[in-house]
C-alpha positions in Angstrom: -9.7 26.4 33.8 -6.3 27.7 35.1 -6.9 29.9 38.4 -5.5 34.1 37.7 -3.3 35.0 40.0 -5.8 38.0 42.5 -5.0 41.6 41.5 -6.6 44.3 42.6 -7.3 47.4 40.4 -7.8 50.9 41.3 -9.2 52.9 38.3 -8.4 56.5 38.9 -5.3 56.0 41.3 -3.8 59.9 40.6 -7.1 61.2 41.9 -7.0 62.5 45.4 -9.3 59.1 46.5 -7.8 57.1 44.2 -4.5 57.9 45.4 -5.3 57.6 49.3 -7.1 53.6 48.2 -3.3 53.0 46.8 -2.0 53.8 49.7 -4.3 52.2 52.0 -4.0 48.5 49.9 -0.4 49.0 49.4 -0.4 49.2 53.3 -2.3 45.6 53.4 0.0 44.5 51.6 -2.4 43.8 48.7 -1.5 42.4 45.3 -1.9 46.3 43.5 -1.9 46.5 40.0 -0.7 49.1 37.9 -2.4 51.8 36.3 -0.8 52.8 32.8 0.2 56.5 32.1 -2.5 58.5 30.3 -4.8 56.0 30.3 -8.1 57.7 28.9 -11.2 55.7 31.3 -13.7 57.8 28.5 -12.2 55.0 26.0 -13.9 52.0 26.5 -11.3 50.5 24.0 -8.6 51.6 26.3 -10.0 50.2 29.5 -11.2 46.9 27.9 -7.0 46.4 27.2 -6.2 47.5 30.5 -8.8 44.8 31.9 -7.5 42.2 29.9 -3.4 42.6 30.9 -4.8 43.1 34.7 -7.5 40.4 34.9 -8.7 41.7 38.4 -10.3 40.3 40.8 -11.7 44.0 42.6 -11.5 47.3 40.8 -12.3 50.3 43.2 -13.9 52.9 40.8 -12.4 56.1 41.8 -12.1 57.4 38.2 -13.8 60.8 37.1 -13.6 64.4 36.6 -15.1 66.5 39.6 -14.9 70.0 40.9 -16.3 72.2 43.4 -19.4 74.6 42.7 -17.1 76.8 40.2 -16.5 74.2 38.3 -20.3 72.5 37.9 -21.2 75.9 36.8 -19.0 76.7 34.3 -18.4 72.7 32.8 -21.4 70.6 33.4 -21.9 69.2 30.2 -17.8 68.1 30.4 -18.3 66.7 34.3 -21.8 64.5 33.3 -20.9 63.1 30.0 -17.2 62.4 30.8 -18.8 60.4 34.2 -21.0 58.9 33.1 -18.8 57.3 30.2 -16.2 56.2 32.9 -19.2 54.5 34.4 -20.1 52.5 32.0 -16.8 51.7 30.2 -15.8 50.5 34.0 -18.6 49.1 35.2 -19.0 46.8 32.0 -15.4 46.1 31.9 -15.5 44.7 35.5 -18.8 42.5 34.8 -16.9 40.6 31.5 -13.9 40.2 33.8 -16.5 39.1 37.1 -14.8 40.9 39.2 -16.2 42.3 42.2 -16.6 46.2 42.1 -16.8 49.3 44.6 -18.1 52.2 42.8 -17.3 55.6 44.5 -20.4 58.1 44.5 -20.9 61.4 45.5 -23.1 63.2 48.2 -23.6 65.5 45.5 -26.4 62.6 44.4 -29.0 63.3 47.4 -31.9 65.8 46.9 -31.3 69.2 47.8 -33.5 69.3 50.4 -32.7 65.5 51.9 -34.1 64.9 55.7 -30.7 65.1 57.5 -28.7 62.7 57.9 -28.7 61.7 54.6 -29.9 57.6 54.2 -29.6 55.9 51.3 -33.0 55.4 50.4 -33.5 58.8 50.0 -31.9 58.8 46.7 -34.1 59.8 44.0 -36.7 61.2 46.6 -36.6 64.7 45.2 -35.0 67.5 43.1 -30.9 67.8 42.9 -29.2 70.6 43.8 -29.0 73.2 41.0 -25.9 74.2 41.3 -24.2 70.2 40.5 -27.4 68.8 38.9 -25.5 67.2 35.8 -22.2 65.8 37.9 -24.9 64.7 40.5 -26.7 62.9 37.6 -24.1 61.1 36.3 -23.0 59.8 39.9 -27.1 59.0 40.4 -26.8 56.8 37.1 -23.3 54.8 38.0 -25.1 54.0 41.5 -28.1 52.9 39.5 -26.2 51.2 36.6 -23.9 48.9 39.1 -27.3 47.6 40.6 -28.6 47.0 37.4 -25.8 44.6 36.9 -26.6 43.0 40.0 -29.8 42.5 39.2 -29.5 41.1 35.7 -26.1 39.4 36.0 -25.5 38.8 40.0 -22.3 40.8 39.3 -21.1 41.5 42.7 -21.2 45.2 42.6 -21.3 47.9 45.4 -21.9 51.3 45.5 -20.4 54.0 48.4 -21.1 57.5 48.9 -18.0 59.8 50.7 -18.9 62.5 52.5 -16.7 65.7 51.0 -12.8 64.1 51.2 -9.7 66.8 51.5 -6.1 66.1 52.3 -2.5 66.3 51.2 -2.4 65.7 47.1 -6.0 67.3 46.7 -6.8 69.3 43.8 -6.2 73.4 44.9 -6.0 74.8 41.3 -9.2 77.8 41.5 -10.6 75.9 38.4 -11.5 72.9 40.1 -11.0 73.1 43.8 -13.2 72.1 46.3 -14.3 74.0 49.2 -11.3 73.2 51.9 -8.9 73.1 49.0 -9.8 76.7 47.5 -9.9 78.2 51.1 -6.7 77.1 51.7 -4.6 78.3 48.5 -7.2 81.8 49.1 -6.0 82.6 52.6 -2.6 81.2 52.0 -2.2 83.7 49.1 -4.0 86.7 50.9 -1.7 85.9 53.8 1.4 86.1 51.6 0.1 89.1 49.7 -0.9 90.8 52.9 -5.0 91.4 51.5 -7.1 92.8 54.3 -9.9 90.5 53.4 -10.7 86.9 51.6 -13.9 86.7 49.8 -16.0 83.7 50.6 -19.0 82.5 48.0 -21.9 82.2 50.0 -23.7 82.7 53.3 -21.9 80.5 55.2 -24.4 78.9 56.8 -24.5 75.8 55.0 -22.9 72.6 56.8 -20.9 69.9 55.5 -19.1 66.9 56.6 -15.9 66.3 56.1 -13.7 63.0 55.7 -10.0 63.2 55.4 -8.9 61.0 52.2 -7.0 58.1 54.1 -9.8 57.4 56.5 -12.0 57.3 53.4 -9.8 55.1 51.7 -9.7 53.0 55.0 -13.5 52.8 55.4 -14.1 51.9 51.4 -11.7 48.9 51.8 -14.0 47.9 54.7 -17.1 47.9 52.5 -15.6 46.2 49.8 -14.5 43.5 52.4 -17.8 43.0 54.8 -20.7 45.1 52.7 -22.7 43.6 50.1 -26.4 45.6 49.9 -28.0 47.1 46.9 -28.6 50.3 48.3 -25.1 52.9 48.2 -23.0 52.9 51.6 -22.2 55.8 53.0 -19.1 56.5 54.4 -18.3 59.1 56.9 -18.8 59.4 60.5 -21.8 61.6 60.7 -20.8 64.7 62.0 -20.8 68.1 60.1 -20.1 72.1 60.6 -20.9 74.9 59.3 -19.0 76.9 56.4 -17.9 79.5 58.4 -17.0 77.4 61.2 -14.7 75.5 58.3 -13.7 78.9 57.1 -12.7 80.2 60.5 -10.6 76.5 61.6 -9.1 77.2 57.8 -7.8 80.9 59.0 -6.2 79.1 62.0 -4.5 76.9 60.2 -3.0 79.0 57.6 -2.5 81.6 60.3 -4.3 84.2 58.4 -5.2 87.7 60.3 -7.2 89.3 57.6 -11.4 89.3 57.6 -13.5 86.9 56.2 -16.0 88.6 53.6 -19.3 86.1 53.3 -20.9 87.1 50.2 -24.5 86.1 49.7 -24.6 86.9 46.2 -22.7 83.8 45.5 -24.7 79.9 45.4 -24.3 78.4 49.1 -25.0 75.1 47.2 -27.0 72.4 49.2 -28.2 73.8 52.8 -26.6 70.7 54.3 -25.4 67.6 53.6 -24.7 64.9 56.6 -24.7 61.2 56.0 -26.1 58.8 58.5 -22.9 56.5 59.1 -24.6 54.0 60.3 -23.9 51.1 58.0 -20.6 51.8 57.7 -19.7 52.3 61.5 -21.6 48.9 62.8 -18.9 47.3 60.0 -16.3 48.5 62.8 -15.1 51.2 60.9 -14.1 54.5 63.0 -12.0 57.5 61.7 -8.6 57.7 62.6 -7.4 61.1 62.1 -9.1 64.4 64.1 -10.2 66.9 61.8 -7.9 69.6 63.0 -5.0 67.6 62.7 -6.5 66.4 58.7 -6.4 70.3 58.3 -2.7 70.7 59.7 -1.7 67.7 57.6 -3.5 69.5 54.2 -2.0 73.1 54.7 1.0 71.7 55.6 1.1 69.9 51.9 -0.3 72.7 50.2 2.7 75.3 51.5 5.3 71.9 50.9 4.2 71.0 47.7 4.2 67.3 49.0 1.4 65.0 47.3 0.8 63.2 50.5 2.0 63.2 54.0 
């Protein structure tokens, strides 16, 4: 049998991860392949052709709808049966071309209530967050799918799971935002508008953890290269804050003067979501880029325009 020439494949490379894993291969000087305009990864027809032009040897599995808690309130039926689709149209297109495979998670698929920081065999341990039960689900069932095809086919298949990425070319629309996202495009406005006061959902006494999109990308190239375990990867660093901390470094940034109005009668989501890095840092990983300087880099591309910097 005639060797393929190696090709890697990103499935999702216009999302805001997808994008950054483009850059960071393209960097490497990897053999990238192309991603065809409009291709529709709910189509299992469509991603079957694309799998069969590519014939890759990794596929990064970046592909998916998501959005912040807005969004899992007002679409969950659209965010869990879209996902889970791309899963398994993705998942099963990788195994018939045995390829080897790094699905992306999402924190989103720990219990609400997960000891902190966050392990990986705590999936499954309890209840999801109400707020993103059905996007968490269908994250829950790609991690458990791609094991599945380990464990009946010895498909070499990986799972990671990101702590919350942001950065230049993220999604700031108020439909679908995320937290850093929407905070930026709200004080940016209010700052232009001159508005006394920016309404924040929640308490903000919450805490996240934060990874800006290249270092992401950077660490899930290092798992793809040196991590082969069952259970999800996390990748982050391990270190979170607080929402009004993030709100108040997102008013320096933007520069904005006005008050920050907290309002309780809006979901705070999880009460905190921190992953132990472990894994991921004994690979030799370490993150590059200071968050301040990740927050300079995103407002700066929010008020520019510019998809990346």
């Amino acid at each position: 049998m005639a060797l393929r020439e190696p090709a890697i494949l990103v499935a999702g490379g216009g999302t805001l991860i997808g994008a950054a894993l483009r850059r960071a291969l393209k960097r490497q000087g990897a053999p990238l392949a192309p991603e065809p305009a409009g291709l529709d990864h709910t189509r299992p027809d469509e991603v079957q052709d694309w799998f069969a032009q590519v014939r890759p040897t990794q596929v990064y599995l970046a592909a998916g709808r998501t959005g912040g808690i807005a969004a899992n309130q007002r679409f969950p039926a659209e965010l869990m049966r879209d996902n889970l689709l791309v899963a398994c149209n993705l998942i099963e297109a990788a195994h018939r071309a045995q390829a080897r495979l790094l699905n992306l998670a999402s924190s989103c698929s720990y219990p609400r209530d997960c000891s902190q920081p966050m392990t990986p065999d705590a999936l499954m341990t309890g209840p999801l967050e109400p707020t993103n039960e059905a996007y968490a689900t269908a994250k829950l069932s790609a991690i458990v799918l791609a094991r599945a095809y380990r464990q009946q086919f010895g498909a070499s298949f990986i799972s990671a799971i990101p702590a919350n990425a942001f950065g230049p070319g993220d999604d700031f629309s108020p439909e679908e935002s995320h937290v850093i996202a929407a905070l930026i495009r709200r004080m940016s406005e209010a700052k232009a508008q001159g508005l006394p006061e920016v309404e924040i959902w929640g308490t903000g006494t919450p805490r996240r953890e934060f990874i800006y999109v290249d270092d992401l990308a950077e660490a899930a190239l290092v798992a793809m290269a040196r991590y082969d375990g069952e259970l999800p990867i996390n990748l982050g660093a391990g270190a979170d804050l607080s929402i009004r901390e993030l709100a108040e470094a997102v008013r320096g940034a933007v520069g904005y003067e006005g008050r920050l109005a907290f309002n309780p009668d809006r979901p705070d989501g999880m009460p905190r979501k921190c992953l132990d890095a472990t894994a991921i840092l004994a690979l030799g990983w370490r993150p590059r880029v200071p968050f301040t300087e990740a927050l300079r880099r995103t407002c700066q591309a929010y008020l520019t325009g510019a998809p990346h910097a």
